[in-house]
SERO-4910 file (N, C-alpha, C, O; in steps of 0.05 Angstrom, whole numbers):
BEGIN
 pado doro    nc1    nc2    nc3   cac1   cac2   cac3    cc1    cc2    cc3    oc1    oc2    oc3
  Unk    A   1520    378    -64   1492    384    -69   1476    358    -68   1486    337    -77
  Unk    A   1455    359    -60   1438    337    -43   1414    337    -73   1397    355    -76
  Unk    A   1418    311    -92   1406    300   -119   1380    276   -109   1381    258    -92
  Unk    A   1360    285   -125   1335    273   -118   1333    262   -153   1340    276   -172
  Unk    A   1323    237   -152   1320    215   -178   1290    213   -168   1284    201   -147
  Unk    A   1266    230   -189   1239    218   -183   1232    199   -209   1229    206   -232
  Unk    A   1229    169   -195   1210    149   -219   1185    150   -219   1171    151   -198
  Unk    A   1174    150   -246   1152    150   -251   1140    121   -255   1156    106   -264
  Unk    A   1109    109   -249   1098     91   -254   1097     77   -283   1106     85   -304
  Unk    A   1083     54   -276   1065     37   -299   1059     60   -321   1066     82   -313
  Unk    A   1051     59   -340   1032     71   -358   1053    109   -357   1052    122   -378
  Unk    A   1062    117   -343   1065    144   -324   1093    156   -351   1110    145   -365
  Unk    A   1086    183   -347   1112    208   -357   1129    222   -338   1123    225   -314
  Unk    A   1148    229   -348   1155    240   -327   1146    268   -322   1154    275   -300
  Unk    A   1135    283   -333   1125    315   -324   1085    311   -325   1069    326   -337
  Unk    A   1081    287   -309   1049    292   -315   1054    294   -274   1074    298   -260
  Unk    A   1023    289   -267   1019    285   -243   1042    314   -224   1052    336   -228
  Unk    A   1039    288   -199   1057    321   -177   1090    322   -182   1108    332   -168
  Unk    A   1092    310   -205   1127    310   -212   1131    331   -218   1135    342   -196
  Unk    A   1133    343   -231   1134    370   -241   1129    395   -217   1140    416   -216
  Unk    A   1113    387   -204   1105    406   -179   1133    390   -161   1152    405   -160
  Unk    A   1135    377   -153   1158    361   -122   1190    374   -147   1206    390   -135
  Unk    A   1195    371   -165   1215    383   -177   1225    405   -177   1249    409   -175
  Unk    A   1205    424   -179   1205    453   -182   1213    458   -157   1235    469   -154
  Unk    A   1194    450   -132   1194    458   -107   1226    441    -95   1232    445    -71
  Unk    A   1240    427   -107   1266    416    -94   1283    434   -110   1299    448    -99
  Unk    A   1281    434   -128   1297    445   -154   1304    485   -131   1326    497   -128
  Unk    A   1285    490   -122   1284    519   -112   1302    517    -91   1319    535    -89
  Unk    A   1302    496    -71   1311    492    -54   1340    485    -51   1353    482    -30
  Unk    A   1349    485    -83   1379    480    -84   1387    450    -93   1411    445    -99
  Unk    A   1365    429    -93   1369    408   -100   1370    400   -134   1351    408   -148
  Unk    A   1393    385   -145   1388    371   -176   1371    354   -171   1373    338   -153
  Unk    A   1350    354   -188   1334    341   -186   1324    327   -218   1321    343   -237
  Unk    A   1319    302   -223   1320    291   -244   1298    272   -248   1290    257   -230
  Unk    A   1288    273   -276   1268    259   -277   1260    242   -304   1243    247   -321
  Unk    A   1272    226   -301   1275    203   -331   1251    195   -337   1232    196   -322
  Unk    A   1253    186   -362   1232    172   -381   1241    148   -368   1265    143   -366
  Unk    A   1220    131   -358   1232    107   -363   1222     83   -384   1198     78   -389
  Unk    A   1241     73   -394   1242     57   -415   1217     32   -417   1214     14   -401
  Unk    A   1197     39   -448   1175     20   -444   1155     18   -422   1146     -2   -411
  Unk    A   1151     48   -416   1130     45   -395   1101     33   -395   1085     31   -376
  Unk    A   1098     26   -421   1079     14   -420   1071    -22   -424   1051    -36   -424
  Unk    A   1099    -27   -425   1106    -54   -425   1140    -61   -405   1159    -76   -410
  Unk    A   1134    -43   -381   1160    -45   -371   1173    -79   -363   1161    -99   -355
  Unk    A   1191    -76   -368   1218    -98   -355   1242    -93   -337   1264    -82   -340
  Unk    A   1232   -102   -321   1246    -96   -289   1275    -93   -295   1286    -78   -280
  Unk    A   1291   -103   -313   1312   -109   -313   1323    -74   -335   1346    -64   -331
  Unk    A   1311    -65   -348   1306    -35   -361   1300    -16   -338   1311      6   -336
  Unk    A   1291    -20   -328   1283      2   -308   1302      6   -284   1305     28   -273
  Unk    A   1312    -13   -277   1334    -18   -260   1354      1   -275   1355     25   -271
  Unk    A   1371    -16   -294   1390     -1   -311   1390     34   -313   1409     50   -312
  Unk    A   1360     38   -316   1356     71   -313   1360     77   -299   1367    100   -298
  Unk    A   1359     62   -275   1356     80   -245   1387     85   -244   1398    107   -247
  Unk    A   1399     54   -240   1430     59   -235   1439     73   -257   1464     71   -256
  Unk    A   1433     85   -275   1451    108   -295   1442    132   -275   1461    146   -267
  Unk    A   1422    137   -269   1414    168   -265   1427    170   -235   1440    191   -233
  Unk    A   1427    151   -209   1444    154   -199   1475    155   -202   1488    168   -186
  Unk    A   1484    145   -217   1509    145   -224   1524    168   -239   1546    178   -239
  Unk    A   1500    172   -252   1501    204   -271   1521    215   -251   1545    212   -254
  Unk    A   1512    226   -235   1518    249   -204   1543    244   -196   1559    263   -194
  Unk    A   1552    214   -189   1568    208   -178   1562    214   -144   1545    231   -140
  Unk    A   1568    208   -130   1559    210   -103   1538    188    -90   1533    192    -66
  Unk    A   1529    175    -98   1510    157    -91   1499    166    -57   1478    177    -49
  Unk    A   1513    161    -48   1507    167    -19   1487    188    -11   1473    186     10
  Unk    A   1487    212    -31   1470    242    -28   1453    240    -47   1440    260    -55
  Unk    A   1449    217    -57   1421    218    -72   1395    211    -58   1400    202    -36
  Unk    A   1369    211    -63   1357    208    -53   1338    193    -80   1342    200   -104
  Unk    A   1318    173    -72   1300    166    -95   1271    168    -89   1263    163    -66
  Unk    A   1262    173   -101   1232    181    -97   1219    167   -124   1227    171   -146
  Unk    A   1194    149   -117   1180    133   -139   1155    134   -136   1144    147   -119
  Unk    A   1140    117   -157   1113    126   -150   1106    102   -160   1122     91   -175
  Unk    A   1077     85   -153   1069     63   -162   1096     43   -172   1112     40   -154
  Unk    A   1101     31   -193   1110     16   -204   1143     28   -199   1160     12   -191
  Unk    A   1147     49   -203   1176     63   -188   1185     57   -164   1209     58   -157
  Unk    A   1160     50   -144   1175     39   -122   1185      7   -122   1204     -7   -114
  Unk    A   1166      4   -131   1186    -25   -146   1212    -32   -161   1227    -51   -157
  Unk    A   1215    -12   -179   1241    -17   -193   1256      2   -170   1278     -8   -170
  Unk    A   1256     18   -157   1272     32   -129   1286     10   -110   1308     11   -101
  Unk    A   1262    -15   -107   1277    -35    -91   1293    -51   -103   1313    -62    -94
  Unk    A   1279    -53   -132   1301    -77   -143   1322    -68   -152   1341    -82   -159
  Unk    A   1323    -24   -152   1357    -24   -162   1371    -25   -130   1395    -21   -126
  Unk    A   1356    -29   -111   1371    -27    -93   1383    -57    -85   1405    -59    -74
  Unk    A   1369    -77    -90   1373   -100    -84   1411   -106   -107   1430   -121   -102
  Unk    A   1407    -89   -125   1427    -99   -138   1458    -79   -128   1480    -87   -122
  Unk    A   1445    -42   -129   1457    -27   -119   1485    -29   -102   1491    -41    -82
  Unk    A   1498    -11   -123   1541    -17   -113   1549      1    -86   1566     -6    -69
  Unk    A   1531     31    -85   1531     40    -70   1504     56    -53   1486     69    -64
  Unk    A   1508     50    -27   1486     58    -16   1467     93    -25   1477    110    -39
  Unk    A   1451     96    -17   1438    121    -21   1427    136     -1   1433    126     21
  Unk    A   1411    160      1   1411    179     23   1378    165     31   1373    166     55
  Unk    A   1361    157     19   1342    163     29   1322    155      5   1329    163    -17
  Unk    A   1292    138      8   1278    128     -6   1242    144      5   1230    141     26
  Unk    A   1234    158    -19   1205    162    -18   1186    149    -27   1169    161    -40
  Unk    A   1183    127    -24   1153    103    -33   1128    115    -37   1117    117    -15
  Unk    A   1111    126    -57   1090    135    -56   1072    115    -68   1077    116    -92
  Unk    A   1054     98    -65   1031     79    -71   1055     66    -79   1063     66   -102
  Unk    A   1064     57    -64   1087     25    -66   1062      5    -66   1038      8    -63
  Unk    A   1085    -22    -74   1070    -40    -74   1096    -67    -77   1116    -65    -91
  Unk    A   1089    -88    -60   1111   -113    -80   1095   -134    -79   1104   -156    -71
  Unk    A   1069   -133    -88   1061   -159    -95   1038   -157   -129   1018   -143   -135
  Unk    A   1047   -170   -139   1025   -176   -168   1005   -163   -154   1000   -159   -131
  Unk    A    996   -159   -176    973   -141   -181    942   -152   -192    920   -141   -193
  Unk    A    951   -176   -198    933   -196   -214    928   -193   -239    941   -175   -249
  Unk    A    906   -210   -260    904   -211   -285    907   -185   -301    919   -183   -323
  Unk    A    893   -165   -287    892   -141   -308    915   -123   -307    913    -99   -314
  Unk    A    946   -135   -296    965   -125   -292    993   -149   -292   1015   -151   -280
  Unk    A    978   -165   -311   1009   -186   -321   1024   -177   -337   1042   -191   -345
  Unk    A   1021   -154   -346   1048   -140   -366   1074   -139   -334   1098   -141   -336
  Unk    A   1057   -135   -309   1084   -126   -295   1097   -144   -274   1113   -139   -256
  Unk    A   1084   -166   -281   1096   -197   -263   1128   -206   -262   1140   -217   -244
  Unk    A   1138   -197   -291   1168   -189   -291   1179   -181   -268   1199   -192   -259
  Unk    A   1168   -161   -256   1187   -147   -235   1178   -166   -204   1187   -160   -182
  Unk    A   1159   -189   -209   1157   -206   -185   1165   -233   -181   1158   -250   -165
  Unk    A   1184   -234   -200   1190   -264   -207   1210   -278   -173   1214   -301   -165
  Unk    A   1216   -254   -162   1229   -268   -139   1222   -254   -119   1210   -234   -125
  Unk    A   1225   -258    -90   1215   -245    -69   1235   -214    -68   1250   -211    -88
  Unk    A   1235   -193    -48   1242   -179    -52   1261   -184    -32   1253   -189     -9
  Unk    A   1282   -184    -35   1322   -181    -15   1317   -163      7   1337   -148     11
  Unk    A   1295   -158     26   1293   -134     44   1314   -132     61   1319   -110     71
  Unk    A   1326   -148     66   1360   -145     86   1383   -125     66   1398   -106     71
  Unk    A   1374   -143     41   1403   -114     35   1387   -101     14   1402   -100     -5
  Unk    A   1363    -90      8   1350    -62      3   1367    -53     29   1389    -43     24
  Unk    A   1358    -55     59   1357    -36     82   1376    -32     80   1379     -8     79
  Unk    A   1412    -56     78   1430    -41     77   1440    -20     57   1462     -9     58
  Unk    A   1423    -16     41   1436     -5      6   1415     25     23   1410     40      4
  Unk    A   1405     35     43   1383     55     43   1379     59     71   1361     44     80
  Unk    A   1388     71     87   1379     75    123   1358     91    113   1374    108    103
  Unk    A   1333    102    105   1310    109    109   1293    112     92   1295    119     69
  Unk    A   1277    106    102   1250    100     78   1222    115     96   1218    117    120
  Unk    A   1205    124     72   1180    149     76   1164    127     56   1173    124     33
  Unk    A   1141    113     64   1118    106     46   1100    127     55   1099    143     74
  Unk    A   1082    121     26   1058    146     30   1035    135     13   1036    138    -11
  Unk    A   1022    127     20    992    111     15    978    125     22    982    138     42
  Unk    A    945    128      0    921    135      7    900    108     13    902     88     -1
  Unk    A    884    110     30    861    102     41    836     89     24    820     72     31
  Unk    A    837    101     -1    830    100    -30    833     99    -58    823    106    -79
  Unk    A    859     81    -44    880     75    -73    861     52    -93    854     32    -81
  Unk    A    856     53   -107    839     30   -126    860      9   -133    852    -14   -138
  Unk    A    880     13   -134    906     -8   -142    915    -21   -119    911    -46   -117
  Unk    A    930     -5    -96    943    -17    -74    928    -18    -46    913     -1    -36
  Unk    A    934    -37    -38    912    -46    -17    928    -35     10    953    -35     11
  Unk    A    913    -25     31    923    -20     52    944    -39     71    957    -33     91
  Unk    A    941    -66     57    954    -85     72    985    -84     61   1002   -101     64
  Unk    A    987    -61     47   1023    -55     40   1030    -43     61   1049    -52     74
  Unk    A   1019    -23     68   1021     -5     96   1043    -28    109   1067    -24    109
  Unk    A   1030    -49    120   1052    -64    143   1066    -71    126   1086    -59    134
  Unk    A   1073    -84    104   1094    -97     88   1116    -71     87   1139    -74     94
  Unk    A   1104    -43     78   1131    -33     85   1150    -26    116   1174    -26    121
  Unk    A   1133    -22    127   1135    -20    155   1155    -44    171   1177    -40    180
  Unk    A   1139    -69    171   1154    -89    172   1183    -97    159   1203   -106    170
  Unk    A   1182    -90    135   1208   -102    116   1225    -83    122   1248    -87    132
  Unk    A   1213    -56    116   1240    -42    111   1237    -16    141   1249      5    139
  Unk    A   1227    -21    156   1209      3    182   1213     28    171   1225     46    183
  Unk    A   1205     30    154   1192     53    132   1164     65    152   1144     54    159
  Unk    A   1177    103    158   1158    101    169   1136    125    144   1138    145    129
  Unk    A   1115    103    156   1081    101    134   1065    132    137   1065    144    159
  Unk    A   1053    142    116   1028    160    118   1012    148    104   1020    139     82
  Unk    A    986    144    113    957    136     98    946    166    100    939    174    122
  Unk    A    944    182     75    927    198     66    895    200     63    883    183     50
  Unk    A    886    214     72    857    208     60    848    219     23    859    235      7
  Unk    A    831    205     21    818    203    -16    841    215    -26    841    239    -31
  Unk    A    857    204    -29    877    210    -47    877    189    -73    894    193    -90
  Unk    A    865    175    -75    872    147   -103    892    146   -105    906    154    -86
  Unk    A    904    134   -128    937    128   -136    942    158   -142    937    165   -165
  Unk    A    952    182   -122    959    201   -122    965    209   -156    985    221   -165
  Unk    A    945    200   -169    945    211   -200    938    241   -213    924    256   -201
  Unk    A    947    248   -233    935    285   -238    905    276   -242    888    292   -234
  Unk    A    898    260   -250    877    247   -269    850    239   -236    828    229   -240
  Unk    A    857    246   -210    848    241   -193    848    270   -180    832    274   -162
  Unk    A    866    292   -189    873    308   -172    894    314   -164    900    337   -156
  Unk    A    911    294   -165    941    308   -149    959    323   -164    967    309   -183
  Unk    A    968    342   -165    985    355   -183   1002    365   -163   1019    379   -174
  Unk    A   1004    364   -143   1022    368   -111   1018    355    -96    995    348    -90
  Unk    A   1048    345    -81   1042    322    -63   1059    339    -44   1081    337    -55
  Unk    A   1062    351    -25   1066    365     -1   1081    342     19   1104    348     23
  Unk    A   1077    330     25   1078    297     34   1102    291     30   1118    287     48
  Unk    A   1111    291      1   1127    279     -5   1152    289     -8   1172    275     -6
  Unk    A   1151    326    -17   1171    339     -7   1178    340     16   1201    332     20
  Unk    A   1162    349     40   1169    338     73   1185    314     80   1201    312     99
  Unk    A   1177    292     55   1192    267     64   1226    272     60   1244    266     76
  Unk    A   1227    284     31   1248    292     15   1267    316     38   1292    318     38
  Unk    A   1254    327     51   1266    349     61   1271    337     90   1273    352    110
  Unk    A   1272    319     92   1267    310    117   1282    289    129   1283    281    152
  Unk    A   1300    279     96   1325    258     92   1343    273     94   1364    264    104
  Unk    A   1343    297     86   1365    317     92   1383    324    116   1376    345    128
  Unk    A   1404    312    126   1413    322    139   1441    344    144   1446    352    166
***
């Protein structure tokens, strides 16, 4: 059975926004699907969030048929558990990724930038990657678009008015991102 790990952001729960909606709709489909608290979300440390990730994959056992799906600040700790990651995985959904600081009004999360990101062996720890950016993200700048593309040939959707695909903006379904999920499936 084909296990989906969705991380939640900065500040983020795990049953707010389209999590709860992308769950339900994998969950129907036959997929375990899981969705952690992650630890100190409001003062995260890359090195905690990592640890979460590799428990909840590990939970399963299978690594290989998992799939991860993150959001803002989740796609960040997604790369760095991959950079450390023992065994590869099925497939990565990046939604408003990002790997660069954020600047002053977001130094709680400089922790997770203290070194460049390992994109040679992320790619080998992951053959496929789905980013998904809106056009009107207030946080991430369109110039991630090529960074993922480039690093990892993640192939990209730029959404229109979508903001940081937040409930608090509107999103309570992301359609997008199940497609991506259903779409690692082989």
């Amino acid at each position: 059975m084909k296990r989906v790990v969705i991380i939640h952001g900065y500040g983020g729960e795990p049953m707010h926004g389209f999590r709860p909606w992308l769950k339900k709709e994998l969950e129907a489909r036959g997929f375990a699907v899981s969705v952690p608290a992650m630890p100190s979300p409001d003062e995260p440390r890359a090195d905690e969030w990592v640890g979460a990730i590799a428990n909840e994959v590990g939970h399963g056992g299978k690594s290989h048929e998992c799939i991860l799906v993150g959001h803002s600040l989740g796609c960040v700790a997604i790369l760095r558990y991959l950079e450390q990651a023992k065994g590869k995985i099925a497939g990565a959904v990046l939604i408003a990724g990002f790997v660069g600081g954020m600047g002053d009004d977001f130094s709680v999360l400089a922790n997770f930038f203290e070194k460049p990101v390992e994109w040679q062996r992320v790619k080998r720890m992951c053959p496929e990657f789905v980013a998904i950016f809106s056009d009107n993200d207030p946080y991430v700048p369109l110039s991630q678009v090529r960074i993922f593309e480039m690093n990892l040939r993640a192939k990209t959707l730029v959404l229109h008015a979508r903001g940081h695909f937040s409930s608090s903006e509107g999103t309570v379904e992301l359609p997008e991102a199940l497609d991506a999920v259903l779409g690692m499936v082989r």
